[in-house]
N, C-alpha and C positions, 0 to 999 in steps of 0.2 A: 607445572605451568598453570593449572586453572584455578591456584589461589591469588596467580597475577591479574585473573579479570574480575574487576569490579562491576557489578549490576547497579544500575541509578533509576532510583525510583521514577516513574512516569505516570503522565494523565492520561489516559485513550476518554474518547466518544464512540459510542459505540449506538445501534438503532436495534434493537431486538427481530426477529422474520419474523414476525407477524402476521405479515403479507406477504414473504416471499415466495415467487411461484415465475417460472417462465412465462413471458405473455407472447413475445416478443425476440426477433433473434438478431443483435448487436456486434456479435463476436464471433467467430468460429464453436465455440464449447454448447452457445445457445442452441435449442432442441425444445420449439412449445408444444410436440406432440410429443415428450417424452415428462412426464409426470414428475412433482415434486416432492416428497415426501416431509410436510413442512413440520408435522411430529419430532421428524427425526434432524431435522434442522435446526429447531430449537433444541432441541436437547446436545445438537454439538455447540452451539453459542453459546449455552449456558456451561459448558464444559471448558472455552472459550474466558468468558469471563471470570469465572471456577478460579484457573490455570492464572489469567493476572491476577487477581487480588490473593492465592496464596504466597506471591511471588513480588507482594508488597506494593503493586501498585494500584491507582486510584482511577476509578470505571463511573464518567457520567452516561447519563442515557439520554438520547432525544427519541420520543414517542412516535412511535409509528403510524406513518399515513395510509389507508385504504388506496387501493388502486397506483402504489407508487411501492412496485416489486423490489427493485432494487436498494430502496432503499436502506438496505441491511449493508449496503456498501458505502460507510463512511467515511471513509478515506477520500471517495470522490470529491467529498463537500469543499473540503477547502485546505488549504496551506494554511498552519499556526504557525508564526515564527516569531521569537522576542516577542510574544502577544498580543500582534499584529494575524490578522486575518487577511488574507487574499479569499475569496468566494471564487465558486466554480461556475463557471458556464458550460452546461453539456454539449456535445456532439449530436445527441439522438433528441429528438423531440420527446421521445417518450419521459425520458429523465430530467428533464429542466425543470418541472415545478420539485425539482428536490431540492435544489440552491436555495428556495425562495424557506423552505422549511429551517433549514441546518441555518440561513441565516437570520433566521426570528431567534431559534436558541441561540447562535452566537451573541446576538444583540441582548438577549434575555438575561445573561450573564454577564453583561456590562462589557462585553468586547465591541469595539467599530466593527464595519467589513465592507469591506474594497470589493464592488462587482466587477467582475473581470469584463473588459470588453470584448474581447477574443475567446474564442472557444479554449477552456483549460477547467482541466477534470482531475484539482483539486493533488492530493498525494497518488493519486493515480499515476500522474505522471511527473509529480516534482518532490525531490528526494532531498531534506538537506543534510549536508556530506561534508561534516566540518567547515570548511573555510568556503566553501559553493554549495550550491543549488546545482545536485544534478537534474535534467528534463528533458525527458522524453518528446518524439513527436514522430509523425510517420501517418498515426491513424487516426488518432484523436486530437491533443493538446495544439495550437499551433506555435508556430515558430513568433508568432506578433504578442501572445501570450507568453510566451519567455523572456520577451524585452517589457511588460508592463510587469513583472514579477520583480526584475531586473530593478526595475526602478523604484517600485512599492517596496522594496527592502532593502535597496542599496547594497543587495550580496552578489557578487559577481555567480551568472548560470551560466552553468556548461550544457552545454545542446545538444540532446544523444538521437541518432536516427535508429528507430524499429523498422525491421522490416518482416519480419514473419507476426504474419496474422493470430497465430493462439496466443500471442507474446505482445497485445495490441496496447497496454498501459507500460510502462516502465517498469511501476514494481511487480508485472509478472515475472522479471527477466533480471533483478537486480535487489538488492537491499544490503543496507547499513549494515556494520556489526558492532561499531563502538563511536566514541563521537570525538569529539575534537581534531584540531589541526590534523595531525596525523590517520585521521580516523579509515578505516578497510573497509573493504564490501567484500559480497560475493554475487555473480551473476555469470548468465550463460552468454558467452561470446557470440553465438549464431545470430541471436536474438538482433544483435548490432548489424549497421552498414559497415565495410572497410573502414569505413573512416574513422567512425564510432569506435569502433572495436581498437584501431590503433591511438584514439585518445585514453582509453579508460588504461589500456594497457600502460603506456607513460604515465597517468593520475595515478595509476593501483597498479606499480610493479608486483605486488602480493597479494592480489587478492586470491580471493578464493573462485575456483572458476568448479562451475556446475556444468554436469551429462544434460544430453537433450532429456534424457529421462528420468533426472530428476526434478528439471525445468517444468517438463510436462504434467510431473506429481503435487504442480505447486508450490515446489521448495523454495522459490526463492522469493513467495510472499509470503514474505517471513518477518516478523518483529525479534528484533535482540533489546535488552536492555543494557548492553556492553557485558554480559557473560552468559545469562539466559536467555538461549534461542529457539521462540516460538515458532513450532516448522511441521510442518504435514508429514506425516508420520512415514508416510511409502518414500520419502526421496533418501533412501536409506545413505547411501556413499555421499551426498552431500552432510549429514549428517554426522557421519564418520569425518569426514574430512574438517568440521568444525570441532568437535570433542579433540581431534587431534592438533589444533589448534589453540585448545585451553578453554574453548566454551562449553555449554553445558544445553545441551539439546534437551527441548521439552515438546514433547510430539504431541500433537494437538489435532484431531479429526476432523477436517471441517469437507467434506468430500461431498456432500447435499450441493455445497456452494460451489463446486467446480460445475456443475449442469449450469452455472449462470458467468461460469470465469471467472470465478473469485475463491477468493481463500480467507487468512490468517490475517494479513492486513487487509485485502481489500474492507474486510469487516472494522478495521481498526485505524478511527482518526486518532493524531496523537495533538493534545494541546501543548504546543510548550512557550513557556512564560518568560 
């Protein structure tokens, strides 16, 4: 079976920690009295990026701004799609002058970028999932932000409610494995309302469903390239249960970045063309 999944080359943006440090607590995982070890943080991103380019894919960087911690989470920045840009508007005051950064590089590289008018945080909470735009909302993104999406791309979104707090973005609680029409996820059911949880179940009779505890390891911010699957190393049975699948799990330590509720993708915008 895993000579049937093909890997497809991809872009990420990525922002180096430079700066990352807790200042600030946004999420349940935040802790500004518990220390960062940012040595050691760079050195898992660099392991991070290591991990795509032996893996054939293609790593820009946008420079890192003093005083703007999170920025190491790129993902937040914006939705790439058919090479169109949607821009993020944050939730937290503290992070809003990152949109204004991630969109001089976007523009710097000849892309437009659509400012959201609504609060919406970028691939944090919008997922696209072959034929939809899945999106989050509960904590952050709002629901008025799924309809300017809606319209800026002309792709029909499917609107997922969160409701547990450690599980505050979507791709805490969910991700891609391959693309197209038929394309599968995997994510943790809890993570959804009723209702949610009875949509994705009808969209993804086959997905892959994750333990609260490998949820909580970060497994399910995860990057696949349709057979290699970038995945935090402790969510061990979700990992098994992908290999046994046909894909090829590639564990990847980003555990610094959980004190700030982030992982594997939060760290990883993807551009696609």
């Amino acid at each position: 079976m895993p000579e049937s999944r093909v890997p497809r080359r991809r872009r990420f943006l990525v922002c180096e920690p430079r700066h990352f440090a807790v200042q600030y607590a946004i999420n349940p995982w935040m802790h500004p009295d518990k220390p960062v070890d940012v040595d050691l943080a760079r050195g898992q991103w660099a392991e991070l990026i290591r991990a795509y380019r032996d893996h054939g894919h293609t790593v820009d960087t946008v420079e890192p701004v003093a005083d703007l911690p999170d920025m190491v989470f790129a993902a937040n920045s914006a939705l790439v799609l058919e090479g169109r840009v949607f821009g993020s508007l944050f939730h937290a005051p503290e992070r809003r002058p990152e949109s204004t950064v991630y969109e001089s590089w976007f523009r710097s590289a000849g892309y437009d970028v659509y400012r959201a008018g609504s609060v919406c945080e970028g691939e944090g909470d919008l997922i696209p999932a072959g034929r939809w735009v899945l999106a989050g909302t509960g904590f952050r993104t709002t629901r008025e932000a799924h309809h300017e999406v809606q319209e800026f791309f002309g792709v029909p979104v499917i609107g997922l409610r969160l409701v547990d707090p450690y599980f505050y973005h979507l791709d805490t609680a969910l991700f891609v494995l391959d693309e197209g029409y038929e394309a599968n996820i995997a994510y943790y059911p809890e993570a959804f309302s009723p209702g949610s949880r009875k949509v994705l179940a009808r969209l993804y009779p086959d997905a892959v469903l994750a333990t609260r505890q490998d949820a909580m390891a970060f497994g399910l911010n995860s990057v696949s390239d349709g057979r290699h699957v970038f995945i935090a190393p402790r969510a061990k049975e979700l990992a098994d249960q992908l290999a046994r699948q046909g894909y090829v799990p590639v564990p990847v330590d980003l555990s610094e970045f959980h004190k700030a509720g982030g992982g594997i993708k939060c760290c990883t915008q993807e551009i696609r063309s």
